[in-house]
mmCIF file of the N, C-alpha and C atoms, coordinates in Angstrom:
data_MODEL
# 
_entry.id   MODEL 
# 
loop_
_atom_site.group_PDB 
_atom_site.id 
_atom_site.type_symbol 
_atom_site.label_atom_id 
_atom_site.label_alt_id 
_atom_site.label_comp_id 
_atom_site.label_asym_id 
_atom_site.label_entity_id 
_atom_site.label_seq_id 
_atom_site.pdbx_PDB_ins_code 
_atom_site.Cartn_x 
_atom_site.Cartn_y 
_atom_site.Cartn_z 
_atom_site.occupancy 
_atom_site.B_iso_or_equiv 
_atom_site.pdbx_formal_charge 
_atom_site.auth_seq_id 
_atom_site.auth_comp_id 
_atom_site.auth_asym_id 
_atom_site.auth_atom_id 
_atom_site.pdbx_PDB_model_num 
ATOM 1   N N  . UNK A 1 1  ? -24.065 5.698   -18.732 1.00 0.00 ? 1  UNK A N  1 
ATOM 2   C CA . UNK A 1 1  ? -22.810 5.703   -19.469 1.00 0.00 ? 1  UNK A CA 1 
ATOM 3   C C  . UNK A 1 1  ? -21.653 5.538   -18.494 1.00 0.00 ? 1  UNK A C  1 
ATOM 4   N N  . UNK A 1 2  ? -20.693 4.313   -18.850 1.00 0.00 ? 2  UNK A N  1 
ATOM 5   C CA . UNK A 1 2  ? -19.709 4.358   -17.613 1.00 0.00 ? 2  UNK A CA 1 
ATOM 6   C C  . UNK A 1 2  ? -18.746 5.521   -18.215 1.00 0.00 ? 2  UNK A C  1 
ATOM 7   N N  . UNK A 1 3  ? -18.188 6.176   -17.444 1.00 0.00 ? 3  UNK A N  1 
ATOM 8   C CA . UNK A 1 3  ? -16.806 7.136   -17.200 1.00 0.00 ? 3  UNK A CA 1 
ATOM 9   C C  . UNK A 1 3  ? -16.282 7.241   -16.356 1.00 0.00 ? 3  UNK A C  1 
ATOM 10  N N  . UNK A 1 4  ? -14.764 5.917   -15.786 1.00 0.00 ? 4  UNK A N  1 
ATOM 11  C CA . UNK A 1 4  ? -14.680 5.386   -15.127 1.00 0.00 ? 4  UNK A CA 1 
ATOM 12  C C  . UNK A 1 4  ? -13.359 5.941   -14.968 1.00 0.00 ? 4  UNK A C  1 
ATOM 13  N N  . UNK A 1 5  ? -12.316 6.411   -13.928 1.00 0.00 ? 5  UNK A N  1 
ATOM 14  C CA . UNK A 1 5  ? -11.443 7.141   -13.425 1.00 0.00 ? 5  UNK A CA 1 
ATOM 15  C C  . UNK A 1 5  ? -10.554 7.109   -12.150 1.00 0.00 ? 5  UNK A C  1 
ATOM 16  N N  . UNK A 1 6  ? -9.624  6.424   -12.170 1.00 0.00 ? 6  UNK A N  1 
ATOM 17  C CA . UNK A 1 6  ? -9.170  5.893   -10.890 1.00 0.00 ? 6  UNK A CA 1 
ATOM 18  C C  . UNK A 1 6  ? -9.852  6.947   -9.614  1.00 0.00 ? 6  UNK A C  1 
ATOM 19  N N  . UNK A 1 7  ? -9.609  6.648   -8.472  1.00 0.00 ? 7  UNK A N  1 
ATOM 20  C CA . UNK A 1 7  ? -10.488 7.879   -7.726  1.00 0.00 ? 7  UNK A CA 1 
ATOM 21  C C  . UNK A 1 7  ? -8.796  7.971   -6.421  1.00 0.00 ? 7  UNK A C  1 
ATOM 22  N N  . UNK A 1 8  ? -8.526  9.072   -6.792  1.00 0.00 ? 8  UNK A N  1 
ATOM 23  C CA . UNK A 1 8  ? -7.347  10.032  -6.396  1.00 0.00 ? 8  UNK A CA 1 
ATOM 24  C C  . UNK A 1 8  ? -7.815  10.656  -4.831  1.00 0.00 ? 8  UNK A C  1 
ATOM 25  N N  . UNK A 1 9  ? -8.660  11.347  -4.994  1.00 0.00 ? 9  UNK A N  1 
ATOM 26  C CA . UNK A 1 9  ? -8.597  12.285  -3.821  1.00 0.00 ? 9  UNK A CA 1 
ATOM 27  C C  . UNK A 1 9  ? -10.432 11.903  -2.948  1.00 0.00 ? 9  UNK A C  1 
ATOM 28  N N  . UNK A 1 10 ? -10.799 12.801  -2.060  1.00 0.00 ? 10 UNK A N  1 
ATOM 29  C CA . UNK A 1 10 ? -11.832 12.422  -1.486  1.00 0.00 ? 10 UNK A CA 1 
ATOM 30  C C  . UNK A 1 10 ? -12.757 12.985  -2.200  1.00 0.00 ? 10 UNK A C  1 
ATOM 31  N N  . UNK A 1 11 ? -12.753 13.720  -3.342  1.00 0.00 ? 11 UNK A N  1 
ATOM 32  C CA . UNK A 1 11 ? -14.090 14.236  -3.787  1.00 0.00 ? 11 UNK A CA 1 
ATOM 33  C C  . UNK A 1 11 ? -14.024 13.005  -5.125  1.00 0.00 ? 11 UNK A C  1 
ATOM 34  N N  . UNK A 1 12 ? -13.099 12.030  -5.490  1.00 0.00 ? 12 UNK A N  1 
ATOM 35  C CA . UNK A 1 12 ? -13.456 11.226  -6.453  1.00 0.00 ? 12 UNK A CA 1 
ATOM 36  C C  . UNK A 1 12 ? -14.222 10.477  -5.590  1.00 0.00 ? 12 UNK A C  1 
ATOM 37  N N  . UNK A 1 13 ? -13.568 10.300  -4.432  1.00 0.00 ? 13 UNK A N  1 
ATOM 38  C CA . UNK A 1 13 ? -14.305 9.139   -3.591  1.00 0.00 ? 13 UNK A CA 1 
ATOM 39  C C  . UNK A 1 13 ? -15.879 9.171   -3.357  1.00 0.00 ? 13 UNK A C  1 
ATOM 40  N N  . UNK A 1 14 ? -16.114 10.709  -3.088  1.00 0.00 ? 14 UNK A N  1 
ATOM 41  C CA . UNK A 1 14 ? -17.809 10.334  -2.875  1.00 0.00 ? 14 UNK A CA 1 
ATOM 42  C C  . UNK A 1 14 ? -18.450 11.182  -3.927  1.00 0.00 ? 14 UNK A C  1 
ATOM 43  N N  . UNK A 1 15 ? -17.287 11.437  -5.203  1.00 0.00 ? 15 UNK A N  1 
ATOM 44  C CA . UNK A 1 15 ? -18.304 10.674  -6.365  1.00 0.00 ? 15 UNK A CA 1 
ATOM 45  C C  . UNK A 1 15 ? -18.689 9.337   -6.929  1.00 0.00 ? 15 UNK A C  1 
ATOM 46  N N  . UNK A 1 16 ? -18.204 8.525   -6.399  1.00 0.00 ? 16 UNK A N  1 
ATOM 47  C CA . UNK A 1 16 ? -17.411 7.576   -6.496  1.00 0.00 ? 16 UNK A CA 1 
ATOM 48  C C  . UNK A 1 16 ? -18.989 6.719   -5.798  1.00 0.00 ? 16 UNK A C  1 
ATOM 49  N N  . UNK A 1 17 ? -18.625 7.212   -4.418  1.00 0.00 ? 17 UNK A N  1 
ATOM 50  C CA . UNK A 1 17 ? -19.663 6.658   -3.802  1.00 0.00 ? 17 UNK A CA 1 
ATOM 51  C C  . UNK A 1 17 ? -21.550 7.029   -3.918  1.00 0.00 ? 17 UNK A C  1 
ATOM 52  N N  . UNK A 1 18 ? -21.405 8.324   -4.560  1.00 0.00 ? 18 UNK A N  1 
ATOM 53  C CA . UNK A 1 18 ? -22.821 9.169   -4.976  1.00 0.00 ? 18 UNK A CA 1 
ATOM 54  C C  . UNK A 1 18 ? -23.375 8.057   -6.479  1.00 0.00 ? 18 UNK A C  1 
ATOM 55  N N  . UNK A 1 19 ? -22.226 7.545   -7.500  1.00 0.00 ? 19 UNK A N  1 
ATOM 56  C CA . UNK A 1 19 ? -22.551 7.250   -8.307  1.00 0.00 ? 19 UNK A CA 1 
ATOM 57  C C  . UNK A 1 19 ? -23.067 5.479   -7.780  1.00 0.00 ? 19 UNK A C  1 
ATOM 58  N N  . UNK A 1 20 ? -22.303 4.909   -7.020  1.00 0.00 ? 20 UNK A N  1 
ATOM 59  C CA . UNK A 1 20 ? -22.673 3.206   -6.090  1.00 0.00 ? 20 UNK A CA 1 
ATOM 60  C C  . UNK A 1 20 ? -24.411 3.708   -5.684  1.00 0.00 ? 20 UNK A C  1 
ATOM 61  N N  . UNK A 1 21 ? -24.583 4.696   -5.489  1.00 0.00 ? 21 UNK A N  1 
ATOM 62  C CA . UNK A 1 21 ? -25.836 4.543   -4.312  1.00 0.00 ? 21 UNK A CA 1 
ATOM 63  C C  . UNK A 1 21 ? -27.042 4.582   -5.223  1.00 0.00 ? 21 UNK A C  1 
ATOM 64  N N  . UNK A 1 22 ? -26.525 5.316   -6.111  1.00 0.00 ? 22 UNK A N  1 
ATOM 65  C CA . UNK A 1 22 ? -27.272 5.655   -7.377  1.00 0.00 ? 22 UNK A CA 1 
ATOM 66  C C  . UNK A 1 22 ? -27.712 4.365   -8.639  1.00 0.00 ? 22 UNK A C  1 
ATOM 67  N N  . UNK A 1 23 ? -26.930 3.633   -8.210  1.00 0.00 ? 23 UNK A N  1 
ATOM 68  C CA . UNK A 1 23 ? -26.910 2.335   -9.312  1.00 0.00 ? 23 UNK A CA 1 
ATOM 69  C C  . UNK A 1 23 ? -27.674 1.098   -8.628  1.00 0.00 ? 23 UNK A C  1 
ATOM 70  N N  . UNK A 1 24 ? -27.268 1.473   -7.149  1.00 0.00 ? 24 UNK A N  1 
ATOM 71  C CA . UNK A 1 24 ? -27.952 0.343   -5.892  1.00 0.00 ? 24 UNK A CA 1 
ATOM 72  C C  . UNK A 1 24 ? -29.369 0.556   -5.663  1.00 0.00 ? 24 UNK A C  1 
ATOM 73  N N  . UNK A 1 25 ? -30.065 1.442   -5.693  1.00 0.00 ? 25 UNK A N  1 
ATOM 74  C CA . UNK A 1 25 ? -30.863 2.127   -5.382  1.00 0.00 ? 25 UNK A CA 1 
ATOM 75  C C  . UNK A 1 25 ? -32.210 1.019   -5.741  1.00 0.00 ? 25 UNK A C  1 
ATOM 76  N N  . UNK A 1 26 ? -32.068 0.836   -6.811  1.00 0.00 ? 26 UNK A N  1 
ATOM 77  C CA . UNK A 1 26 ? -33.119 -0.146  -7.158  1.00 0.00 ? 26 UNK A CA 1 
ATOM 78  C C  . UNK A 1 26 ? -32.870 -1.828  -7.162  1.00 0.00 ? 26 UNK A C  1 
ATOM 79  N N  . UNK A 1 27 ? -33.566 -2.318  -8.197  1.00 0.00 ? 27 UNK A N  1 
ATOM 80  C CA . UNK A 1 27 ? -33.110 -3.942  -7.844  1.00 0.00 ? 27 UNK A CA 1 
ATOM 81  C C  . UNK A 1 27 ? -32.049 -4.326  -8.646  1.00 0.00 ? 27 UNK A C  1 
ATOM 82  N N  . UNK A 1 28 ? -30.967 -4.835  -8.433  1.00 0.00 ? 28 UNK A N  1 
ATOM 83  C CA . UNK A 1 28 ? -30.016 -5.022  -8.917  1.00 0.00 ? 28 UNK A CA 1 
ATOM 84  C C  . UNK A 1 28 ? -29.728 -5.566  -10.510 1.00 0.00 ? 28 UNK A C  1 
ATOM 85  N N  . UNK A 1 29 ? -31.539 -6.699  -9.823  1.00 0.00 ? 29 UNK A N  1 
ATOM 86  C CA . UNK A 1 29 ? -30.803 -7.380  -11.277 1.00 0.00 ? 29 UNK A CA 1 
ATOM 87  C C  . UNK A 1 29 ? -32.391 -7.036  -12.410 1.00 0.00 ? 29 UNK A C  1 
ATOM 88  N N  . UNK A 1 30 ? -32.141 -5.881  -12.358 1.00 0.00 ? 30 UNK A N  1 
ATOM 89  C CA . UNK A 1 30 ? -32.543 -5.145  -13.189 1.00 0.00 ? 30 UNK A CA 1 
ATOM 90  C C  . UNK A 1 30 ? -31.752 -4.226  -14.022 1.00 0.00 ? 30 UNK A C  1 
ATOM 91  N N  . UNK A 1 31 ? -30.573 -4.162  -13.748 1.00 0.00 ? 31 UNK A N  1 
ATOM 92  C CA . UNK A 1 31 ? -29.624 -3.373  -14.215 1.00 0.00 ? 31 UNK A CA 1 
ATOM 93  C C  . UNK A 1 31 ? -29.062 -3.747  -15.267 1.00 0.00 ? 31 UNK A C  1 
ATOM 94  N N  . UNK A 1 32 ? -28.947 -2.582  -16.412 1.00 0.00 ? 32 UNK A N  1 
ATOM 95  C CA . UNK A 1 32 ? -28.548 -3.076  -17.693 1.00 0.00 ? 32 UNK A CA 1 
ATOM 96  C C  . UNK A 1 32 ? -27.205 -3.413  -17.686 1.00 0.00 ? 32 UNK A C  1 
ATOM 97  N N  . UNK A 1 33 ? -26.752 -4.699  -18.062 1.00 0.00 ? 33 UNK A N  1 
ATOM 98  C CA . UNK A 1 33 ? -25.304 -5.027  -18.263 1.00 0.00 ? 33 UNK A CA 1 
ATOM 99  C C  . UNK A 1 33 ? -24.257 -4.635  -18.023 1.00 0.00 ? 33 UNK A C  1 
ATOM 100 N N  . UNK A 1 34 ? -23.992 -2.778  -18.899 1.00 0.00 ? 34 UNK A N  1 
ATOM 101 C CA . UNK A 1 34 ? -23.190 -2.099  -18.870 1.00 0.00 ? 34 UNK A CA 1 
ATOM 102 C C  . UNK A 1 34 ? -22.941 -0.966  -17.336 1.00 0.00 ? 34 UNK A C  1 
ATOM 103 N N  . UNK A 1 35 ? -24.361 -0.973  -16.739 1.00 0.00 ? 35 UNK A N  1 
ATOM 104 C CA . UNK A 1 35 ? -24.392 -0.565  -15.182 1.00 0.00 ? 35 UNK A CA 1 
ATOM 105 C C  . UNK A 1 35 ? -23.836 -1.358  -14.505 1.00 0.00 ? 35 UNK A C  1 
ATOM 106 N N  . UNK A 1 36 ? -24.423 -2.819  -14.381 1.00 0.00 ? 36 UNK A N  1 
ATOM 107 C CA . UNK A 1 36 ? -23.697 -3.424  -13.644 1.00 0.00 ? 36 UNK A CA 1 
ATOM 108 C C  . UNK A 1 36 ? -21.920 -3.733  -13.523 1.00 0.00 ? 36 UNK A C  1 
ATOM 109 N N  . UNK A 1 37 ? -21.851 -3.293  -14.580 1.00 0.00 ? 37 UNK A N  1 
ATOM 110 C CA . UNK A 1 37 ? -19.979 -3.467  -14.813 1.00 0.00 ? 37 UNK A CA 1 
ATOM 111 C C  . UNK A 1 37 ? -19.972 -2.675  -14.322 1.00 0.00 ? 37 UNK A C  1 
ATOM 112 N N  . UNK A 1 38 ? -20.365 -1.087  -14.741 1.00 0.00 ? 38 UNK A N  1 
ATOM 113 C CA . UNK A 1 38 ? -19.935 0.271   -13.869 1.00 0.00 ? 38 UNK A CA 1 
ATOM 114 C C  . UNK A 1 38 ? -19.766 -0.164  -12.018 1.00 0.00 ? 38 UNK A C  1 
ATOM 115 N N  . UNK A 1 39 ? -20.914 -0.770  -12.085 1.00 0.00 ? 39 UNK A N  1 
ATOM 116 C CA . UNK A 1 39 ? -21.071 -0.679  -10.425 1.00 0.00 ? 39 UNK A CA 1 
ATOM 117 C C  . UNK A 1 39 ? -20.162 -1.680  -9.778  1.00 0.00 ? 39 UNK A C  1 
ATOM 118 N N  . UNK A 1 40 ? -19.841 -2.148  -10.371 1.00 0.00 ? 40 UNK A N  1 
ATOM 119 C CA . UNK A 1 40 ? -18.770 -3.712  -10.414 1.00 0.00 ? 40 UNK A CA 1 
ATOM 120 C C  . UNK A 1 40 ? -17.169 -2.770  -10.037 1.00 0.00 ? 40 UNK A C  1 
ATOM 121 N N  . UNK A 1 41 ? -17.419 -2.450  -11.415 1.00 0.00 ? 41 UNK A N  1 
ATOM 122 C CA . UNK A 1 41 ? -15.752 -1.506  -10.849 1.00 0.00 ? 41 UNK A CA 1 
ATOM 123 C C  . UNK A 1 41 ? -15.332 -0.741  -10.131 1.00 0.00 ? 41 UNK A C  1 
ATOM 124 N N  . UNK A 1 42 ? -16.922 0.428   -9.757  1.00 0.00 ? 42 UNK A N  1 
ATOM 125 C CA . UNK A 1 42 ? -16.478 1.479   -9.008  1.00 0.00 ? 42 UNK A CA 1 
ATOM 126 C C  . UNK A 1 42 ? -16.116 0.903   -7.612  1.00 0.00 ? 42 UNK A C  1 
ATOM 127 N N  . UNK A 1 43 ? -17.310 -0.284  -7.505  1.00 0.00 ? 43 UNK A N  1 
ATOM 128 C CA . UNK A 1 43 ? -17.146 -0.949  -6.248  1.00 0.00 ? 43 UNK A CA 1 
ATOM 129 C C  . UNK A 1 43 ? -15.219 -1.133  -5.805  1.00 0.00 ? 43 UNK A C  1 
ATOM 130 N N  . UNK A 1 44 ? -15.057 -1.456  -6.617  1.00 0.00 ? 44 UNK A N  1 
ATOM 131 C CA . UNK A 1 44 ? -13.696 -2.108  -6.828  1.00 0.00 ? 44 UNK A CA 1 
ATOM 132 C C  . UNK A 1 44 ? -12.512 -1.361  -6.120  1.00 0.00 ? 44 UNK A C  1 
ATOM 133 N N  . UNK A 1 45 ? -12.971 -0.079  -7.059  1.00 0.00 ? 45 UNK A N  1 
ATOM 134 C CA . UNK A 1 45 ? -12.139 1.053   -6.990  1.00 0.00 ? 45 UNK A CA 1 
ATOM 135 C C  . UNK A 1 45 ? -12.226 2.106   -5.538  1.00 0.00 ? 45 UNK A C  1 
ATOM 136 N N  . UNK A 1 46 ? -13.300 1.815   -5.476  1.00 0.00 ? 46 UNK A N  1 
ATOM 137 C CA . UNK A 1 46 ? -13.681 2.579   -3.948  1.00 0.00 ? 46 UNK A CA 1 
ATOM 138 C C  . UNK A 1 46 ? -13.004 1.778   -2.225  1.00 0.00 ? 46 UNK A C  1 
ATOM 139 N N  . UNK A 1 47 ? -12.858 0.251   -3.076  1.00 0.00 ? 47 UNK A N  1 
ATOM 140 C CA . UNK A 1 47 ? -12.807 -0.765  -1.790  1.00 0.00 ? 47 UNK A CA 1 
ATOM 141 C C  . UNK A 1 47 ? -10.738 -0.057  -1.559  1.00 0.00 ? 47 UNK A C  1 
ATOM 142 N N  . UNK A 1 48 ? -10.916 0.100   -2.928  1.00 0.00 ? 48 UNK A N  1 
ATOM 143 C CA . UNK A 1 48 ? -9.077  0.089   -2.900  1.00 0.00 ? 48 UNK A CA 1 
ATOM 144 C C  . UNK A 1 48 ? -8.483  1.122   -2.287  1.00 0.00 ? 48 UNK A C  1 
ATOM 145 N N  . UNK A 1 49 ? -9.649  2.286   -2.420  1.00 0.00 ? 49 UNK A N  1 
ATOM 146 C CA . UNK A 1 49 ? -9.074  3.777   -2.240  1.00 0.00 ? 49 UNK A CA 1 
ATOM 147 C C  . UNK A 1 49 ? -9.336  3.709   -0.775  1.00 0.00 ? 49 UNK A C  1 
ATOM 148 N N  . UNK A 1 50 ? -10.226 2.968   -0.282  1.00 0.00 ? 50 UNK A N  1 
ATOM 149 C CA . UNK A 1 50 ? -10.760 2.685   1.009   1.00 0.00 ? 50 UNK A CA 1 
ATOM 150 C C  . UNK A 1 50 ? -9.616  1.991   2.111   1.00 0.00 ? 50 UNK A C  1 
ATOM 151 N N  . UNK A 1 51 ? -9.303  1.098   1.633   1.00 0.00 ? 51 UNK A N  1 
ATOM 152 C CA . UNK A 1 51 ? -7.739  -0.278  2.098   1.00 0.00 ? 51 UNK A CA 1 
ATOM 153 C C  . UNK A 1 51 ? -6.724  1.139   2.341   1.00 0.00 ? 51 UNK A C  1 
ATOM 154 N N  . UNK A 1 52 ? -6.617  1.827   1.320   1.00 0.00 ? 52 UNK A N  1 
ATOM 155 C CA . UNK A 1 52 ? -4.999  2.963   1.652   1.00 0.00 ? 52 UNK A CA 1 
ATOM 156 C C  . UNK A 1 52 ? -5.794  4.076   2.988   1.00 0.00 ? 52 UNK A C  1 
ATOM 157 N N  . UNK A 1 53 ? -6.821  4.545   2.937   1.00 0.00 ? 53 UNK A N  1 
ATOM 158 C CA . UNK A 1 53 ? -7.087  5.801   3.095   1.00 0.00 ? 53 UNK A CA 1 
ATOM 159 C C  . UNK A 1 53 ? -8.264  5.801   4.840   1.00 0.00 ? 53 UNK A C  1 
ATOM 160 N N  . UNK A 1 54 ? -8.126  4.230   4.910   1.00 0.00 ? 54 UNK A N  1 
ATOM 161 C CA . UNK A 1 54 ? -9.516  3.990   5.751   1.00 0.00 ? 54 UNK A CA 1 
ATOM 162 C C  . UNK A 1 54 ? -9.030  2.841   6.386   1.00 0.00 ? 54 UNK A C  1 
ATOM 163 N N  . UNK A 1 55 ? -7.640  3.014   7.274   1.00 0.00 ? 55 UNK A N  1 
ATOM 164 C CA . UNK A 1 55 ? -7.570  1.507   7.622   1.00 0.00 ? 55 UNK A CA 1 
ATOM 165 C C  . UNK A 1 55 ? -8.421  1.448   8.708   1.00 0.00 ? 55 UNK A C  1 
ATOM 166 N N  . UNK A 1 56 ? -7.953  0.084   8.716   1.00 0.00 ? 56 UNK A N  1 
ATOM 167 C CA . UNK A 1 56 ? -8.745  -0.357  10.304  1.00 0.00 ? 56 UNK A CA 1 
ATOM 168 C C  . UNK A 1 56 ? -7.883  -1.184  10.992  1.00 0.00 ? 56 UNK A C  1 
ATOM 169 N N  . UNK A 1 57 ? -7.298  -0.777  11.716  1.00 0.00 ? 57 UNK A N  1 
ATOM 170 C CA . UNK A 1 57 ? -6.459  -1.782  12.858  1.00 0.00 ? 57 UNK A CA 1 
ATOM 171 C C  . UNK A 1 57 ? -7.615  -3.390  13.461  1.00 0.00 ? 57 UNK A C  1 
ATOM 172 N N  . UNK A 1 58 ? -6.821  -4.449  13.222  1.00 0.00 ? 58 UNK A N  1 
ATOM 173 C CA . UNK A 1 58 ? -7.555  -5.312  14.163  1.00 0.00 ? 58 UNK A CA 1 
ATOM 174 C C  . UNK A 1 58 ? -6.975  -5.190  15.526  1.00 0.00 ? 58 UNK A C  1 
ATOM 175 N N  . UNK A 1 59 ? -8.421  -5.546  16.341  1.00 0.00 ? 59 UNK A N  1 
ATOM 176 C CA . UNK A 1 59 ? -8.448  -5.556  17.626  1.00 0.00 ? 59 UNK A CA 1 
ATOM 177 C C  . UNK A 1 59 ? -7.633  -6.896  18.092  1.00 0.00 ? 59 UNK A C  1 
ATOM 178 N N  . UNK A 1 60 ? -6.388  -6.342  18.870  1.00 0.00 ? 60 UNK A N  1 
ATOM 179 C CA . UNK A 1 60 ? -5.932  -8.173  19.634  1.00 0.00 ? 60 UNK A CA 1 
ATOM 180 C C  . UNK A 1 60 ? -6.660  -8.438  20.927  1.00 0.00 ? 60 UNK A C  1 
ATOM 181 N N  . UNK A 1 61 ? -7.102  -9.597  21.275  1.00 0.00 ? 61 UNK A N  1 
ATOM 182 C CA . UNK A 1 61 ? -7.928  -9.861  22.474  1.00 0.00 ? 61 UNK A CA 1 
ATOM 183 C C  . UNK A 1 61 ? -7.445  -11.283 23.147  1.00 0.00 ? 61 UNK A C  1 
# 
């Protein structure tokens, strides 16, 4: 069942991420439709919370 929730703080985040590992776990495209959207978005949502909260400086060389 998706129940899908912007992810605010770090405990949305690795629910966030507990629920990705959980959906990945097997073969993908075995996944019923409505999982794969779930996993589609959380992805989404995790990459975003990730960009504010997780930068990464590039290296100049």
């Amino acid at each position: 069942m998706m129940n899908i929730k912007p992810i605010r703080t770090k405990d949305d985040y690795k629910a966030a991420m507990a629920r990705i590992s959980e959906l990945t776990s097997g073969d993908p495209d075995a996944l019923p439709d409505i999982e794969f959207d779930e996993l589609e978005v959380l992805t989404i949502l995790a990459e975003a919370y990730e960009n504010v909260h997780y930068k990464i400086e590039a290296q100049v060389q």
